[in-house]
N, C-alpha and C positions, 0 to 999 in steps of 0.2 A: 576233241578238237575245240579251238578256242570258239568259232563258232557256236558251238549246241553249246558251249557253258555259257556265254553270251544271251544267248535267245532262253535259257533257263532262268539267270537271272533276269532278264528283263520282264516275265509273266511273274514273275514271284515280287517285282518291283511294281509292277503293273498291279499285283494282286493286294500290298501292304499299303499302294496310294490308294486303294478304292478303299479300306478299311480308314482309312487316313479320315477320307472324305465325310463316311459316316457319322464319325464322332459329333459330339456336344460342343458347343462352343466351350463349356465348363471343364470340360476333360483335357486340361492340360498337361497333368500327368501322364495318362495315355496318350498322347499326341509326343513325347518326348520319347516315352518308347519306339512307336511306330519308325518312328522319325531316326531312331540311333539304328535302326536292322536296316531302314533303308540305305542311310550313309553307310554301313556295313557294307553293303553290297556293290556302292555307287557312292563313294565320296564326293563328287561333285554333284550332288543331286539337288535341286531347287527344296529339295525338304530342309536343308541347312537352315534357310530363314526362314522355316516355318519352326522348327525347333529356337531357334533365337530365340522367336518372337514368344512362346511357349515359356522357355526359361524367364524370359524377363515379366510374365505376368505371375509365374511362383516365386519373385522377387527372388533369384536365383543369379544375380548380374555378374559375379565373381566366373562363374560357367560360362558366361554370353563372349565374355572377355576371352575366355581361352580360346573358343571356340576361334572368334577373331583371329588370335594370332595362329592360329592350329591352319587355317582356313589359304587356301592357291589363291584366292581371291580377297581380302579381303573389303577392296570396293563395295563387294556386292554386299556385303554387311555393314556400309557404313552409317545407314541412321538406327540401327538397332547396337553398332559400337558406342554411338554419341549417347545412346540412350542407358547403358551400361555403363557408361563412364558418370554419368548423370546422375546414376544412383545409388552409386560409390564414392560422389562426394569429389571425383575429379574434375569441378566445374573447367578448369583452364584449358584443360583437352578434351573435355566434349567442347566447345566452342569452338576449337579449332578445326574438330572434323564436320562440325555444321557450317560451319567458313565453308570449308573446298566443296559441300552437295551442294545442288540449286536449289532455288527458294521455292519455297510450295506451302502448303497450308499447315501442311506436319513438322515442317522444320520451324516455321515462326511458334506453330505453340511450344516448341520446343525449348525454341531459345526463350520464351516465355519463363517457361518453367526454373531452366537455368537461372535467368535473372532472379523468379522470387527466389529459389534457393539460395542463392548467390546475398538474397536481401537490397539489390537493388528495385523496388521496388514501384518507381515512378515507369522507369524504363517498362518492368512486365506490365505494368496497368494500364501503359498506350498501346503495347503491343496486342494485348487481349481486345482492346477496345478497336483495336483498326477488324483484327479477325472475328470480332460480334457484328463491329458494322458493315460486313461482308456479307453474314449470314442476315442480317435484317433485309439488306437491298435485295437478297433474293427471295425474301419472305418468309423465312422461318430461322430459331433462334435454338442454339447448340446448346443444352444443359451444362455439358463440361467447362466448355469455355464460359459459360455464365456463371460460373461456380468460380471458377479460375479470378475469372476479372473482379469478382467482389470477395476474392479472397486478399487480391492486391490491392485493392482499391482501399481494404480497410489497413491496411501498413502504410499506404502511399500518403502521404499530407495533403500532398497536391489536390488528387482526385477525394471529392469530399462525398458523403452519405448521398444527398440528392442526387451528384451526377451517376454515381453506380445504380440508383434508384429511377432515374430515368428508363432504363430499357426492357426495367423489371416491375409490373403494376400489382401483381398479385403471384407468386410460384405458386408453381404447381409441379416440383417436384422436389424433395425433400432436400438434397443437396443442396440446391438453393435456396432455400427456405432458412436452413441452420445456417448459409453466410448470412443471409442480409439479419440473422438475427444475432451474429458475431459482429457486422455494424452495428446493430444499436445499442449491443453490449460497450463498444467500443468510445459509444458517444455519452453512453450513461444514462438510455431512456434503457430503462430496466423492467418496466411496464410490460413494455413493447415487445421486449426481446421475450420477457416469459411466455406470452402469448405467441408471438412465432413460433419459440421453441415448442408448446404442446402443439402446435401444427405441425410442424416438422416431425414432431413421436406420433401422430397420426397419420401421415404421408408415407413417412418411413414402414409402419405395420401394415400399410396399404401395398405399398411396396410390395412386401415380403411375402405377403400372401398369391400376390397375382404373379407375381415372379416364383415362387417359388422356391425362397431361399433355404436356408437349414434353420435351427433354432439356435447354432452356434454363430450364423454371420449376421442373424437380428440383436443378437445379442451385443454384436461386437458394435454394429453402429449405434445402437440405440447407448451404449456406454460414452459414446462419445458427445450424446446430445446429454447425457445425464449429468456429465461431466462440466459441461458449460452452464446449467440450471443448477449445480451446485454452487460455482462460482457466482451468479447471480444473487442467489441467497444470503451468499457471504457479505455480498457487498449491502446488502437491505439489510445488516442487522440480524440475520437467520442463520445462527452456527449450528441449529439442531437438526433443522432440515440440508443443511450444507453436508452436515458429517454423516448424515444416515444415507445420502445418496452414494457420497464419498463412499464409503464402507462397500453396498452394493456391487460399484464398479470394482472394488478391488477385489471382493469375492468371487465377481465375474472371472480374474483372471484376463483383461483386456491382452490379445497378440501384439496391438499398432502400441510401439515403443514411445510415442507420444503421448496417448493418451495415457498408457500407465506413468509416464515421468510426470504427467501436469496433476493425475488423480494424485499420489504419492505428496508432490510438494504444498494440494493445498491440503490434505490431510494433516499433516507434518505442522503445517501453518496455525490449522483450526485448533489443533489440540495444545498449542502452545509452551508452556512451561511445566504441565502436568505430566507429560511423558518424555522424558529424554533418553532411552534410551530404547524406545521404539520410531522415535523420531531418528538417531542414529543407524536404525534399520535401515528405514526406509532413506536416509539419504546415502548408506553404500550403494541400494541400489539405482537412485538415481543418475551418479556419479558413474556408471559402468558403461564402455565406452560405446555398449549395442544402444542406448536408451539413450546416452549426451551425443550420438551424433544426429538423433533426426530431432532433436530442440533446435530450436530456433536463438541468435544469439541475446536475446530478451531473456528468455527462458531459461538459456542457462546460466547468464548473468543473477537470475531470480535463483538459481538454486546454489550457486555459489554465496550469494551473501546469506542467505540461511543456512547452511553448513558453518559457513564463519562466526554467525549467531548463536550456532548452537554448539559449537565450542566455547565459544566465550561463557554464554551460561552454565556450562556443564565445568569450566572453570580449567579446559586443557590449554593454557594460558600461550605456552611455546608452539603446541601442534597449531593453534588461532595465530602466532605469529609466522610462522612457518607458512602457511597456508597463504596468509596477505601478501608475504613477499613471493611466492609465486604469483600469485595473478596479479602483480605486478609486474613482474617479467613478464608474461604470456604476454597479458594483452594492458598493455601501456596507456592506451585510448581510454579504456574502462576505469570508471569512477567509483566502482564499487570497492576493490582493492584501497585505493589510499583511503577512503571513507570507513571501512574497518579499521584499518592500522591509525589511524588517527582516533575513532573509538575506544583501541585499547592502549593507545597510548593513556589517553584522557582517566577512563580507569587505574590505571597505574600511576596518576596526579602528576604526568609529564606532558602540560598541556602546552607547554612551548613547542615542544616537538611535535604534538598532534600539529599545532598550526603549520610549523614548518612545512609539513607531508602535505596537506592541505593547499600554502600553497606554492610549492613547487609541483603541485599535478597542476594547477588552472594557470600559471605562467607558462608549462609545455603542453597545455593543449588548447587548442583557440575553442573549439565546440564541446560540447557536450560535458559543463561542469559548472552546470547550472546548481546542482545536488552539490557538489562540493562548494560552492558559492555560499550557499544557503546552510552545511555542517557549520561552517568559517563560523557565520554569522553565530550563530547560537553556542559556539566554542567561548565567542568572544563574550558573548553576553555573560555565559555563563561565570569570567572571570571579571564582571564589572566592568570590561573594557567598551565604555560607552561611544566613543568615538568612534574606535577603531570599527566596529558594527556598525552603526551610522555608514562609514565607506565602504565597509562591504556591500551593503544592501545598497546603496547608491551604483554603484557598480554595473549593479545587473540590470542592466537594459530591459530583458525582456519579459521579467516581473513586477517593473515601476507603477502600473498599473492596479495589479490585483490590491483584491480589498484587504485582505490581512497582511501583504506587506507595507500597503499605505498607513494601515492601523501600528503597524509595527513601528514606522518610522515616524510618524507624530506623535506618539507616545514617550521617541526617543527623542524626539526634537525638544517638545514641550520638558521632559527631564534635565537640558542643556541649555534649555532657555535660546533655542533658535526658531524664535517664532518667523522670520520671515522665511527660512527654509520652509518648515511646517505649513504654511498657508501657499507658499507655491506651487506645492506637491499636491494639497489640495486644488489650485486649477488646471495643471495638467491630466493630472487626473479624471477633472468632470469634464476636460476637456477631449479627451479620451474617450470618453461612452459617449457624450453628445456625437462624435462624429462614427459610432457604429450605427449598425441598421437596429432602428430601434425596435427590437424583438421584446414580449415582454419579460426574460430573462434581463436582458439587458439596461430596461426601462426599471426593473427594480433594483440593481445595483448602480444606475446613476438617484435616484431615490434616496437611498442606502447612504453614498456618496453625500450627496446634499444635505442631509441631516445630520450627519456627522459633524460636515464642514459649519452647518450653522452651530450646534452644541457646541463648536470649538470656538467659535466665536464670541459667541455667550459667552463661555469660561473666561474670556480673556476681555470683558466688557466691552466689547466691537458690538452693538447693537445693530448700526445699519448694514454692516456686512451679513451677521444672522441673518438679520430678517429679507437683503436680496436670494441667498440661500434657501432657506424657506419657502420662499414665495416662486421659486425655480421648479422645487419638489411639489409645493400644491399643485403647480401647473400640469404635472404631469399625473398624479392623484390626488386630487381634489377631495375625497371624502375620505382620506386619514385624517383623523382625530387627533390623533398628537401632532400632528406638522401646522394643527390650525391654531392648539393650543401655544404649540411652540415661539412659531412667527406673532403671536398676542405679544406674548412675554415678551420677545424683541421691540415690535411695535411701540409694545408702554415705555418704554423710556425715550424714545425718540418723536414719533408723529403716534400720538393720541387718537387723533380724529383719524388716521387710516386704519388702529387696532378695533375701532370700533366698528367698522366697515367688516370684520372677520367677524363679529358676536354672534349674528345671525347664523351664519353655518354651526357654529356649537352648539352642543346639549343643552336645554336649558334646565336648567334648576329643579325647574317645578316640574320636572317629567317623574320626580320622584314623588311618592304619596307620603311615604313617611315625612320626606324633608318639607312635604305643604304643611303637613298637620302638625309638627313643630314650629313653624314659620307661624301659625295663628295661634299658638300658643307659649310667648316667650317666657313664659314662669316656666313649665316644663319642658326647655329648652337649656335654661340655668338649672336647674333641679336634674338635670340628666345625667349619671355618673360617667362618669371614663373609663373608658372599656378597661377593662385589665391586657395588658401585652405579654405572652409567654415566652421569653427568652428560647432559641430552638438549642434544642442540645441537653435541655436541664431533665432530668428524674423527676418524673410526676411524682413518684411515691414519696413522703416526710420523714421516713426513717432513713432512705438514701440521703437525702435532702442531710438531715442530721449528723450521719457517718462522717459524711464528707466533709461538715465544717470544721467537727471535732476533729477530723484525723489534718484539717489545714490550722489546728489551733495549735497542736501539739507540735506540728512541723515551725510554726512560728515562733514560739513561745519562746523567752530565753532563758537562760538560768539566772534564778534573783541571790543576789550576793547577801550574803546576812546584814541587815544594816546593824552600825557600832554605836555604842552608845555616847551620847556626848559626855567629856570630860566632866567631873564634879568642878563646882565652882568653887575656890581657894580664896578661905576667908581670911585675915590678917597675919592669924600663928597656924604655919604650916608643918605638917611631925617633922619634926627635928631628926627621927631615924625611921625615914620614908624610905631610904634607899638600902635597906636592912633587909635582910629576908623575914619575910612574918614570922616564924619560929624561932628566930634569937632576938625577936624585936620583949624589951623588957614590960610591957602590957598586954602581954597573949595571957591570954585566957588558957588553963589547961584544959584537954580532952577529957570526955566521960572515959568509966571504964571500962565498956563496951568497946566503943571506940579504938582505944590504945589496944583490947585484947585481939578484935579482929585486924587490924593491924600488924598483931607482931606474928600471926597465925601466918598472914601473908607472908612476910618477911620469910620466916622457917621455909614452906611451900616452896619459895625461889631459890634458894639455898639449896633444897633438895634437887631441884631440878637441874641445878647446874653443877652438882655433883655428878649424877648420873653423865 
């Protein structure tokens, strides 16, 4: 009767939830078991979203999904739908099914999450930051979301290092440890970050051991701090220590498809033009669609123009064009595509059409072609077109500033002879650092600034302009040497008695011993030879020295023509049969008979040979 089958299965349902109960938080495996005999017996059973929830931490979200749809109810699974569709990369329909639930602390990280995925990125970093200042006003502060918010906070412009550094004075658990050391990666204090990151490999083993993890999941995070301390090294100047960590992680075998696409690309990078076709390796496997979807669009922009790089080098000229005009179609925005194909145009000495490509990407897109801005410019340079550089670099707004495009553009002024452009770009310019927060980065590139602007002025005999220049930069360092020397030089041509008001601050003279003890003795002052100067570049050794003149004597030498002898001088009676042939001329002299006999020996000889 359906009763006793009833009350059967429900002790047996009874009996698979107490098993249920027992398990590990770690046994999600088993928990997906339990869980499919219970729906066996009880499809509607509240085990349903404990298996979700099961599948979605074996990152199994493909199942979660069917589940869904398989499901009488789906409602009752809708923040583990949102959460499946989340990470399948459906961002448009998980938003919508976090739209229709109510708001709660799961669903804002949520849609958190979405947005960094998504790469809006200001949006998740207020969002993290309302659900951290949540958890502060009740007095304690959630690792996740603190990891979260300084993961956004470092993409986000807006929110800078110090305010993500506000809420964080020291971690103390490793995830957060390796973000805030991914900000100062981010900001270029590389010091900093090295030292967090061996805190973070010490947190993390701390971790491991108190937890209890395997040697395969210390392995897998500790790959990922390896992976950013590689990168570090890369950037100091260190490719030996970059590649040997490099190497490690890859031998590890990393599961998280990120960390093997970012080991892979800067491996690929490190090794440069010495391996191409292990670099060709490893960029199939970048390129594969399980490993380009969880990059980031930075990321996979970075490994797109290395692919197109490394065609070019390996010299597949059509597969390198082929290739540009796709991700020109994909993605139109991206400045990487026409900046290739303008490359190989250039290579192929079709630098009209590089420029064209060039710029019909920065006429169709208002942002982000800063990089093609700056290709333009050095297209142009590279073809003498002085001007036309001059207006590109004028262009750009929001490089007018920096010190090597200012250096660039006075260099190209002063070549055209526009010195008052030149010198105005000079005052926007210091007028531009004076009004930053004078940080001492910022204090020695207005410095920098100043010195420059006065040596420009010098060159061009503006003496009292140098020396206001000058006298700007001492104010600000006062005991550089050259800026005191500098502003003298200026001084002397115009107010005398103010250059001498500066003598005092310089070296004097007499700080040297040698130059006193010359100084009292000007016979051996005049008697003192002149150093010898070594030209750099030359072969110490005499016999090179030698080869090489002789072998530039011979290369110069020319060929000496026989000189002719001058005419005999024609005295009054010139021979009357001068224009005779010397043998019918009637005062020839007869041959010996020697002579005649070898002669006619010749004669016969020819005779016979042309016989033959």
């Amino acid at each position: 009767p359906k009763g006793e089958k009833g009350g059967h299965h429900g002790a047996e349902i009874a009996k698979l939830v107490q098993q249920l109960a027992e398990l590990e938080e770690e046994e999600k495996a088993k928990k997906v078991k339990l869980c499919d005999q219970i729906l066996t017996l009880d499809p509607n059973h509240p085990a349903l979203q404990i298996k979700a929830v099961a599948l979605l931490a074996l990152e199994r979200p493909e199942e979660v999904l069917t589940l869904v749809k398989n499901a009488k109810d789906p409602t009752a699974l809708a923040f583990e739908h949102a959460s499946a569709l989340y990470r399948t990369n459906n961002l448009t329909a998980a938003r919508q099914v976090i739209a229709a639930l109510k708001k709660s602390e799961a669903t804002e990280q949520l849609s958190a999450q979405i947005d960094f995925k998504a790469e809006e990125f200001a949006k998740a970093s207020k969002a993290y930051f309302a659900v951290q200042d949540q958890y502060i006003a009740e007095g304690d502060i959630d690792t996740e979301v603190l990891c979260n918010l300084l993961a956004a906070s470092l993409y986000d412009s807006d929110a800078s290092l110090q305010q993500a550094m506000l809420i964080l004075q020291k971690p103390e658990h490793w995830d957060t440890c390796f973000n805030v050391a991914c900000s100062h990666v981010e900001h270029k204090n590389w010091q900093t970050a090295l030292k967090l990151l061996d805190t973070a490999q010490e947190l993390c083993t701390e971790a491991a051991h108190t937890e209890e993890w395997s040697a395969a999941q210390l392995r897998e995070e500790l790959c990922l701090i390896d992976c950013q301390r590689a990168y570090v090294y890369a950037q100091q100047s260190d490719p030996t220590k970059a590649r040997a960590l490099l190497t490690e992680v890859l031998q590890s075998k990393p599961t998280s498809a990120q960390v093997l696409g970012v080991a892979l690309n800067n491996m690929m990078v490190l090794h440069g033009t010495r391996a191409f076709f292990d670099a060709q390796k490893k960029i199939k496997q970048l390129t594969h669609p399980s490993i380009d979807a969880k990059l980031t669009s930075r990321q996979r922009s970075a490994v797109r123009l290395n692919n197109i790089r490394l065609m070019l080098h390996m010299g597949k000229i059509e597969a390198c064009r082929s290739a540009c005009d796709l991700l020109i179609q994909q993605q139109p925005d991206n400045d990487v595509g026409p900046i290739c194909m303008a490359t190989l145009l250039h290579k192929e000495n079709k630098s009209q059409k590089a420029e064209e490509v060039l710029k019909t990407f920065i006429k169709r897109n208002v942002g982000n072609v800063l990089r093609a801005q700056l290709t333009l410019a050095q297209l142009q340079l590279n073809q003498s077109q002085t001007h036309n550089a001059i207006q590109t670099l004028s262009s750009i707004a929001d490089v007018q500033q920096h010190l090597g495009v200012v250096a660039t553009l006075v260099g190209l002024y002063s070549k055209t002879n526009q010195l008052p452009a030149a010198i105005k770009l000079f005052e926007s310019a210091v007028a531009h650092f004076s009004a930053l927060p004078q940080t001492p980065k910022n204090q020695a590139k207005l410095v920098t600034l100043l010195s420059e602007e006065g040596d420009f002025h010098l060159r061009h005999d503006s003496h009292t302009e140098a020396a206001a220049s000058f006298k700007r930069a001492i104010a600000i360092n006062p005991k550089d040497q050259h800026l005191l020397s500098r502003v003298v030089m200026a001084l002397a041509k115009t107010e005398l008695d103010a250059a001498e008001q500066y003598l005092p601050s310089l070296p004097s003279l007499t700080q040297s011993t040698r130059f006193t003890n010359l100084m009292a003795n000007p016979a051996a002052l005049e008697e003192m030879p002149c150093p010898k100067v070594k030209s750099k570049g030359v072969d110490k050794s005499n016999k090179k020295r030698k080869d090489r003149s002789e072998t530039e004597k011979k290369l110069k030498k020319k060929k000496k023509h026989k000189q002719r002898h001058p005419p005999k001088v024609m005295d009054g009676n010139p021979d009357p049969e001068r224009w005779i042939r010397l043998k019918d001329r009637t005062n020839l002299k007869p041959l010996g008979k020697r002579h005649s006999q070898h002669s006619n020996r010749q004669k016969e000889e020819s005779r016979r040979s042309q016989k033959k």
